[in-house]
Z-matrix of the N, CA and C atoms (Angstrom, degrees):
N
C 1 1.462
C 2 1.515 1 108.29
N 3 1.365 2 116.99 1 128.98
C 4 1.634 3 122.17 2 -170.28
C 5 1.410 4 87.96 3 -86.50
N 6 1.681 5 108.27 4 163.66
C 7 1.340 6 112.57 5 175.06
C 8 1.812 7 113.88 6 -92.61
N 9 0.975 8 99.01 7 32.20
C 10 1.664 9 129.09 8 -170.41
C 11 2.021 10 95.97 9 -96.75
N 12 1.372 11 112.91 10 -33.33
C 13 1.144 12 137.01 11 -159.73
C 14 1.621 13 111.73 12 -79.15
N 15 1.247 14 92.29 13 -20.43
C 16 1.761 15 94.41 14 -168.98
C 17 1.445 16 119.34 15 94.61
N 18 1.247 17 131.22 16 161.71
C 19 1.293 18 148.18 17 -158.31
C 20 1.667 19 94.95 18 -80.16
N 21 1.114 20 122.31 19 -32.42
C 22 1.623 21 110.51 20 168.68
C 23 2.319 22 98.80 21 100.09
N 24 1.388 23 93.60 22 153.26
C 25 1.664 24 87.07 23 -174.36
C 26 1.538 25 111.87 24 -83.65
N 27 1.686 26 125.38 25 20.21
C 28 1.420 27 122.59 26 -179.67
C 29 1.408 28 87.02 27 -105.95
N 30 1.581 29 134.74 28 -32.48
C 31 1.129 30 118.27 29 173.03
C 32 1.474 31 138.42 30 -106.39
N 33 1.616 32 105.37 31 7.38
C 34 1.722 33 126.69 32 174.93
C 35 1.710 34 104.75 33 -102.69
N 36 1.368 35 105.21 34 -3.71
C 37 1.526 36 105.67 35 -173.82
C 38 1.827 37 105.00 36 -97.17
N 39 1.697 38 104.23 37 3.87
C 40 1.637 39 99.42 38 -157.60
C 41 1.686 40 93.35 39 -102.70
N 42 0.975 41 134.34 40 150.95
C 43 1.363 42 157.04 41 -167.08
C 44 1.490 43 92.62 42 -75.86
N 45 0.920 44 146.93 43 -46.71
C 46 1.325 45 171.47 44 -114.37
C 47 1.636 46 92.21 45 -103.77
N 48 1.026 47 99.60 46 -81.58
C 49 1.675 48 136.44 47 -178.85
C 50 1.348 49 107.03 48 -47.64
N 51 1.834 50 121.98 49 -37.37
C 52 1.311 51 119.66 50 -144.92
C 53 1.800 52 91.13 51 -94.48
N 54 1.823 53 93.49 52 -43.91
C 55 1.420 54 96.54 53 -173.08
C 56 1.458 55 112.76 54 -70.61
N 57 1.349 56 119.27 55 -13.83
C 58 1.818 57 112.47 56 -178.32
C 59 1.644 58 95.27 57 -68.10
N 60 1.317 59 107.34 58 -65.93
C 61 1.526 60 108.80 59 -162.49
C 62 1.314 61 112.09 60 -68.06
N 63 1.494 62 130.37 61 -6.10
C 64 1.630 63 117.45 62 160.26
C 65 1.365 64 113.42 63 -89.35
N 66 1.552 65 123.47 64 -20.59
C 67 1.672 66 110.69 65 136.13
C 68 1.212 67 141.88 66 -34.45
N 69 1.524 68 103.28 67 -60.36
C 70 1.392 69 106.87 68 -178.57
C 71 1.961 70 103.93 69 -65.44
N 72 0.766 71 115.17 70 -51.92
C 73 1.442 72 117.48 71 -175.26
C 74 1.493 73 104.00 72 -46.49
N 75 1.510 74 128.03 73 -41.58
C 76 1.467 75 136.64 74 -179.63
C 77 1.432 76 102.22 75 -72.15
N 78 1.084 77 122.34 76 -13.85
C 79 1.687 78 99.15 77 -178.90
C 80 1.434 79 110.79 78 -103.12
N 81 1.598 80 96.38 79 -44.28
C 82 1.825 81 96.10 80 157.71
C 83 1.762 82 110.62 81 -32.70
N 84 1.204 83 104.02 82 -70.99
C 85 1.202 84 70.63 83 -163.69
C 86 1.741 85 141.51 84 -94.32
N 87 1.416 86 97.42 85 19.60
C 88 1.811 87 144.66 86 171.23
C 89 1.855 88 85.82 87 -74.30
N 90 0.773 89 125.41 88 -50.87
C 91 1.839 90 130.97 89 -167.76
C 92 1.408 91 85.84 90 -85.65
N 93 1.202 92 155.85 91 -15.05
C 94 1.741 93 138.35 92 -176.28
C 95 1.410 94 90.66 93 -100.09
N 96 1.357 95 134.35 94 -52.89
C 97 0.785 96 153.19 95 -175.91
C 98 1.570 97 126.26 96 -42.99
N 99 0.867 98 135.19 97 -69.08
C 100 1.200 99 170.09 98 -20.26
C 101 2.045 100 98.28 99 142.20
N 102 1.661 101 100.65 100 -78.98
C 103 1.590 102 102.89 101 157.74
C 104 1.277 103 131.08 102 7.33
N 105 1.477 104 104.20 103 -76.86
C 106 1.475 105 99.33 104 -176.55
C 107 1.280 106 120.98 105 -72.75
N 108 1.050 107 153.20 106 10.49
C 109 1.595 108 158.75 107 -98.10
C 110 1.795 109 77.47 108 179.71
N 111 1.376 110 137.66 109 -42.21
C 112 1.915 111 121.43 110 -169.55
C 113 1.349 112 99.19 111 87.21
N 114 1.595 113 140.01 112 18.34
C 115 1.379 114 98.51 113 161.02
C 116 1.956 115 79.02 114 -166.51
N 117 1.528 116 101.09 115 -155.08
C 118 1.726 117 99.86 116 -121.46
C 119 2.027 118 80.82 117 -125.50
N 120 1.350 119 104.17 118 -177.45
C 121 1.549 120 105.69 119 154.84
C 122 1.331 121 134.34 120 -63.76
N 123 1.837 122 115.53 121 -35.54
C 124 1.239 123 99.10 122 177.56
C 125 1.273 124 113.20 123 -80.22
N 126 1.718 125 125.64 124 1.02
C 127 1.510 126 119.53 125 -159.85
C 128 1.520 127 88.94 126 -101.62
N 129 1.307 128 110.22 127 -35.09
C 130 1.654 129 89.04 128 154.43
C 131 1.212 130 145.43 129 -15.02
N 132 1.186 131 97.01 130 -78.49
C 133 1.783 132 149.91 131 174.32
C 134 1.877 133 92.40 132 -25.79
N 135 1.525 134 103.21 133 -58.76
C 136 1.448 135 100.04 134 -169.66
C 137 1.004 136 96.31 135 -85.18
N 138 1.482 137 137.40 136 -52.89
C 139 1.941 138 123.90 137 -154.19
C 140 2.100 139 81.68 138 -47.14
N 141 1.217 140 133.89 139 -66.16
C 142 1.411 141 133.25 140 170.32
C 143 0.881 142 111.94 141 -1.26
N 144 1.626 143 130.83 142 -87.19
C 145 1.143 144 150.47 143 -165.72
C 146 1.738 145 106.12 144 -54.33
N 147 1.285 146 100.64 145 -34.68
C 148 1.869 147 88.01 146 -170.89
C 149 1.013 148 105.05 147 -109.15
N 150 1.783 149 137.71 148 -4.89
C 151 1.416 150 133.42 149 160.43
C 152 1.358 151 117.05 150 -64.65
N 153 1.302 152 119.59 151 128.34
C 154 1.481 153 125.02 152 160.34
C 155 1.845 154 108.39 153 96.85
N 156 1.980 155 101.31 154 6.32
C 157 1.799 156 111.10 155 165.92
C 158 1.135 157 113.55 156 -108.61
N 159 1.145 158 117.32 157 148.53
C 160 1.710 159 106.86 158 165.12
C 161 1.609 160 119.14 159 -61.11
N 162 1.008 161 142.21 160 177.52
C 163 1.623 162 135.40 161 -138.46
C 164 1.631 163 87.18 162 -74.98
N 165 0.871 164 129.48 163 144.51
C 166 1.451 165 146.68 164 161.83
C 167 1.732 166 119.99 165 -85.22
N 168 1.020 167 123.86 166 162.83
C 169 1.634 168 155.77 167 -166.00
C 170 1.571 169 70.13 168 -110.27
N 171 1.762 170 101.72 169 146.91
C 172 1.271 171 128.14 170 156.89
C 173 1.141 172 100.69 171 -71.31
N 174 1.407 173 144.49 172 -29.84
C 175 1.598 174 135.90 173 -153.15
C 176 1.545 175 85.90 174 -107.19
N 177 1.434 176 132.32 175 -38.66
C 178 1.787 177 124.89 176 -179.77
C 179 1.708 178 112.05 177 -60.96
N 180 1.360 179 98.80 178 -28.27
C 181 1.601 180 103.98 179 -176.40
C 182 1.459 181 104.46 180 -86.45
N 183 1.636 182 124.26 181 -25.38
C 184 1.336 183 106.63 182 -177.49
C 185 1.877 184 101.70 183 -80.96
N 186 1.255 185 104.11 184 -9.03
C 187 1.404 186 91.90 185 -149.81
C 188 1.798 187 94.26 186 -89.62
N 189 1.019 188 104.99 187 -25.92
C 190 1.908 189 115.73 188 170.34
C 191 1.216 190 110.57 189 -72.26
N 192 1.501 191 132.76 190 -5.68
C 193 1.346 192 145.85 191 179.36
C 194 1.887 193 98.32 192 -106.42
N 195 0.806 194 115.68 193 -23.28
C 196 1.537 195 128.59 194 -168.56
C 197 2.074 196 99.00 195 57.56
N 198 0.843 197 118.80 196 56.67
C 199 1.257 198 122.89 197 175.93
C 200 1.942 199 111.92 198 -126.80
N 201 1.398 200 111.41 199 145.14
C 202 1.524 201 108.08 200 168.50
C 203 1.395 202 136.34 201 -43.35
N 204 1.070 203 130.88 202 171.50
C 205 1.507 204 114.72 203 170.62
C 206 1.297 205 113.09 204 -91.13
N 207 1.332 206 126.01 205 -18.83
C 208 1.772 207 124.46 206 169.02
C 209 1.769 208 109.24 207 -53.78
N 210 1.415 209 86.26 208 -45.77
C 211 1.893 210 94.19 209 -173.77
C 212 1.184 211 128.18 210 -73.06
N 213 1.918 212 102.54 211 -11.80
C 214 1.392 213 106.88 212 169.99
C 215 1.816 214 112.54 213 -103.45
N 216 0.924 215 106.11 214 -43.65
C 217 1.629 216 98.02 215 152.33
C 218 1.285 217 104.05 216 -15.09
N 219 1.694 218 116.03 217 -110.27
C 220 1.200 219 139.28 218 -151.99
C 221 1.673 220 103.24 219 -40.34
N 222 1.320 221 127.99 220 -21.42
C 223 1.402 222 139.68 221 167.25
C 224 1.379 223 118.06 222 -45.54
N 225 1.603 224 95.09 223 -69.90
C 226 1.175 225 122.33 224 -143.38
C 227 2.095 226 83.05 225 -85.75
N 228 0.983 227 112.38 226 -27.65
C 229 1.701 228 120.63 227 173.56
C 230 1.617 229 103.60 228 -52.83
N 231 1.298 230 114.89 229 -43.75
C 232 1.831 231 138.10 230 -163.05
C 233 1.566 232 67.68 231 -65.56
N 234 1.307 233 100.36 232 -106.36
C 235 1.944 234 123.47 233 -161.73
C 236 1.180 235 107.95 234 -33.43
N 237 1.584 236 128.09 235 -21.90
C 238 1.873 237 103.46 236 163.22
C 239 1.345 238 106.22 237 -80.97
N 240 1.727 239 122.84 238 -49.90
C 241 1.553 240 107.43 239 178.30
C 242 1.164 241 110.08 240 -51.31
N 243 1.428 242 134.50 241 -27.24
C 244 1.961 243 108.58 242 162.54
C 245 1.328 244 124.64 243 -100.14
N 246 1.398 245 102.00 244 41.16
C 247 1.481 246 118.41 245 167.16
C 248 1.539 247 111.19 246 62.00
N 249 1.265 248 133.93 247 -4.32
C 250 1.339 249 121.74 248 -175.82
C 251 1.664 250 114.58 249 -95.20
N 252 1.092 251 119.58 250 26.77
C 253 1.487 252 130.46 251 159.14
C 254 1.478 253 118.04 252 -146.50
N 255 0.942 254 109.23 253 152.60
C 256 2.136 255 118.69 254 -177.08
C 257 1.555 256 97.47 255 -107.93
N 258 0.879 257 120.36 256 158.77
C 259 1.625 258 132.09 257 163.62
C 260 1.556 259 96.50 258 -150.65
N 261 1.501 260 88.69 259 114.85
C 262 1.865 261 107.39 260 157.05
C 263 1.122 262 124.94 261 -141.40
N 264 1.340 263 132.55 262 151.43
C 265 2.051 264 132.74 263 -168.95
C 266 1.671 265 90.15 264 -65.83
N 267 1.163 266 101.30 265 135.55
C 268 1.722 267 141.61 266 152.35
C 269 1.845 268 95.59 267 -36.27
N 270 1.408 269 106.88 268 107.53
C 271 1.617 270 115.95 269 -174.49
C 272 1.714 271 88.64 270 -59.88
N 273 1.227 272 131.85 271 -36.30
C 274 1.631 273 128.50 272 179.51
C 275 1.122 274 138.48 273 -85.51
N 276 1.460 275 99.77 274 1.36
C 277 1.432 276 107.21 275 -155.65
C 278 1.587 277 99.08 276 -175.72
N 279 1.467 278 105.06 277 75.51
C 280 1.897 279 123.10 278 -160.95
C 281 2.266 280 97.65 279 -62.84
N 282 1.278 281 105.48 280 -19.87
C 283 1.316 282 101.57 281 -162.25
C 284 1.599 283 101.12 282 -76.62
N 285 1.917 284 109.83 283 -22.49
C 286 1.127 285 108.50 284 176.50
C 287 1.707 286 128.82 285 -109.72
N 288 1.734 287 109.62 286 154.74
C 289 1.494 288 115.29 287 -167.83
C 290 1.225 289 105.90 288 -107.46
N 291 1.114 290 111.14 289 120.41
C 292 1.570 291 143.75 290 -155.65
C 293 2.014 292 81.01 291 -103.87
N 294 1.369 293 97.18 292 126.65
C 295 1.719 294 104.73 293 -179.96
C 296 1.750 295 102.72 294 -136.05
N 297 1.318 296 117.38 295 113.47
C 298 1.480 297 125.99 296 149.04
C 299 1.462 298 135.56 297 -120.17
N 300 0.951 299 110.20 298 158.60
C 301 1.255 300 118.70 299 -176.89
C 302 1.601 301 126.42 300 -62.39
N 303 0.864 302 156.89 301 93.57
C 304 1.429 303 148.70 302 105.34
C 305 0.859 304 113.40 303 78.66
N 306 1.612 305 147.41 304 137.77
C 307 1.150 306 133.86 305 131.12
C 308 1.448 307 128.34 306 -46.35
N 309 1.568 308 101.13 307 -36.17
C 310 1.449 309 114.08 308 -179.62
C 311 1.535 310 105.05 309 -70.57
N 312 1.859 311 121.82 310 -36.46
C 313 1.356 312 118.15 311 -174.54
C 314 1.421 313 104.54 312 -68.08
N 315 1.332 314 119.77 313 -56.20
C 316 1.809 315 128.52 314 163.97
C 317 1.525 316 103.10 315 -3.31
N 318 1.579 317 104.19 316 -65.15
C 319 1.645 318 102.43 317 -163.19
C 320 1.753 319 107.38 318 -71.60
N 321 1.842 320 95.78 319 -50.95
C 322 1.691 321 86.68 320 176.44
C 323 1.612 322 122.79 321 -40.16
N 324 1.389 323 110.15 322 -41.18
C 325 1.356 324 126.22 323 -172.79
C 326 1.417 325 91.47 324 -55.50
N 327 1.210 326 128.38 325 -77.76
C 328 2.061 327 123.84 326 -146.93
C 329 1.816 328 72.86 327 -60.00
N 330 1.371 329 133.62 328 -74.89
C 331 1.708 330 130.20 329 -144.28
C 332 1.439 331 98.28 330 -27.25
N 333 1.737 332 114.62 331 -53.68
C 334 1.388 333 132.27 332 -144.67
C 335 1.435 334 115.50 333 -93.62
N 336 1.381 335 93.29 334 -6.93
C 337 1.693 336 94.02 335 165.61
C 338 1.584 337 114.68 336 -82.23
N 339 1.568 338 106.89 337 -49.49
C 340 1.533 339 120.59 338 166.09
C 341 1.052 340 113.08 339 -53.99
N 342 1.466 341 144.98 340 -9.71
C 343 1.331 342 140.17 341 149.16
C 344 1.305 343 130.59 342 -65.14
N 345 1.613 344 112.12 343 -52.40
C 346 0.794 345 127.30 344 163.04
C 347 1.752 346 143.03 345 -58.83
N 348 1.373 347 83.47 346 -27.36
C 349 1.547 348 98.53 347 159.76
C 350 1.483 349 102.15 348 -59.42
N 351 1.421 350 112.94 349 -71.29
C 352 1.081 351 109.75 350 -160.19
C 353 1.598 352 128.66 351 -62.99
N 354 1.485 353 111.41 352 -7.75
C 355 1.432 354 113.90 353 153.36
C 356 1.514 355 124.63 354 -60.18
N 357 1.748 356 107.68 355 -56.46
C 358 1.407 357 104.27 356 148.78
C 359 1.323 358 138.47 357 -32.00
N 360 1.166 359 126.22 358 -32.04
C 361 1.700 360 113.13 359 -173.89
C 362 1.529 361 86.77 360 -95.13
N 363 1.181 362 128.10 361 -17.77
C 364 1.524 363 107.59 362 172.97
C 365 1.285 364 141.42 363 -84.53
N 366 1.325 365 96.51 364 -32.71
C 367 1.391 366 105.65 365 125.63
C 368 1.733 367 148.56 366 14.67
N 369 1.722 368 74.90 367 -101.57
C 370 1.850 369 96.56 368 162.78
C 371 1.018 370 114.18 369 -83.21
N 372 1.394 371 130.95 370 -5.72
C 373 1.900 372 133.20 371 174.58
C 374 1.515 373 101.82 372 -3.80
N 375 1.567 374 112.52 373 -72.54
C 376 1.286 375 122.55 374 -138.25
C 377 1.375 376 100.54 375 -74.87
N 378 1.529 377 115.82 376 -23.25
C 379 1.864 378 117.17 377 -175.86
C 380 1.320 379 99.95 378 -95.65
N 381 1.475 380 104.06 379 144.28
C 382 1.790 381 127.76 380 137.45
C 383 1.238 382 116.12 381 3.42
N 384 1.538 383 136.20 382 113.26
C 385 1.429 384 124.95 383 162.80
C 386 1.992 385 98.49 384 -33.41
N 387 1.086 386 132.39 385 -61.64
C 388 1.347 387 145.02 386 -161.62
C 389 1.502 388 99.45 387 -41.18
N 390 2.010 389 102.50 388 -64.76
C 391 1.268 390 122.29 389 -166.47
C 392 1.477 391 107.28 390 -33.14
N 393 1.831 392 103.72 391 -65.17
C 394 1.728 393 133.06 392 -175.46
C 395 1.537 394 106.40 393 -31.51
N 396 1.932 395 100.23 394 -55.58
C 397 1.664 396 106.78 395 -178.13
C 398 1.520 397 118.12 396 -67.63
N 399 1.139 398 126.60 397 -36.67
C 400 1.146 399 120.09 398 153.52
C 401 1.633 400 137.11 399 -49.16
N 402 1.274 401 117.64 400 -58.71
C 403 1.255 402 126.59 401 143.66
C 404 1.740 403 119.58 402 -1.45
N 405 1.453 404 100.45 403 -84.87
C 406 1.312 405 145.71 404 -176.39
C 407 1.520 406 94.82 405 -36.71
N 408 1.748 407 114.74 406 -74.93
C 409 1.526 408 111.48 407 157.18
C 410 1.155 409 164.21 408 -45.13
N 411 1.581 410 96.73 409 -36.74
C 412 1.463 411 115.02 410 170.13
C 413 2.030 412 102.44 411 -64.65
N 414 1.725 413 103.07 412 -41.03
C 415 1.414 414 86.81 413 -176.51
C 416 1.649 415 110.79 414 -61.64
N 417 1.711 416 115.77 415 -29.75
C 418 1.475 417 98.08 416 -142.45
C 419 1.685 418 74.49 417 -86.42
N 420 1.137 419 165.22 418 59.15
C 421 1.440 420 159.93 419 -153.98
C 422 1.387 421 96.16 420 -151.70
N 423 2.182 422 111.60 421 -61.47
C 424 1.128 423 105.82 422 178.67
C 425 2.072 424 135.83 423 -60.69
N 426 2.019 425 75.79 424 -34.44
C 427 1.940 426 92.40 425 157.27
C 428 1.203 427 144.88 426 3.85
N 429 1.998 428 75.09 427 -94.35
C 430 1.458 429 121.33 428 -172.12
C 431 1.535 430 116.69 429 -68.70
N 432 1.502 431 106.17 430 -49.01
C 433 1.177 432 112.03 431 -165.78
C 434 1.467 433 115.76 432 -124.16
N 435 1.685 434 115.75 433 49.29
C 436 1.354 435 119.12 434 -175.33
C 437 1.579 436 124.78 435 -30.19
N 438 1.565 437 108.06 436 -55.94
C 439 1.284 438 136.98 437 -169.75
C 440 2.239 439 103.35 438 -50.37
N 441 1.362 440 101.51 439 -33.26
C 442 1.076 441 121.65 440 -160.83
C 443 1.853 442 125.23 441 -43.71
């Protein structure tokens, strides 16, 4: 069997396999997407996380991201050099960095959601409005409630 052939049904049938490559396919097209807007999926990820909270802790925003605090640093470093986040000490609490968004991130944010949507429905192209909603749940089910 050439590798021209495909991954074969012992290894397209594994959960494993199915969820890497509908990642990779989601960021492709989260990275086309996304482009014109100056920044990426995970920078997404945060304008997300800190739209619609009152100013966040670098460590509250990594921790709603479920990511480290090294990895949100170096992030949140990206999104101030492109101006779409502020970082200033906590008027109460000088040890802590109080991080919001931008006016300029504000706008990236609404552009980059409408982008991003629209990677999503392409996405699910090939399924059922129904199929998609299901989908959609079963992941946020497995998420939420790992332990479950």
């Amino acid at each position: 069997m050439s590798t021209s052939d495909g991954p074969g049904p012992e290894l397209s049938s594994r959960l494993g396999y199915l969820l890497k490559h509908a990642r990779l396919r989601l960021d492709e097209l989260y990275t086309n997407a996304l482009r014109p807007y100056g920044i990426d999926g995970r920078e997404l990820g945060v304008l997300l996380a800190l739209a619609g909270h009152e100013p966040a802790s670098q460590q509250q925003a990594a921790q709603r991201l479920g990511i480290d605090r090294t990895t949100m640093v170096a992030l949140l470093d990206t999104l101030q050099g492109k101006g779409l986040v502020s970082r200033h000490p906590d008027a109460n609490d000088r040890r802590r960095n109080v991080v919001e968004l931008t006016d300029a991130g504000r706008k990236t944010l609404s552009q980059a959601i409408e982008a991003s949507d629209e990677a999503e429905r392409a996405l699910l192209a090939p399924l059922t409005p129904q199929a998609a909603r299901h989908l959609r749940t079963a992941l946020r089910t497995i998420v939420t409630h790992p332990d479950s």
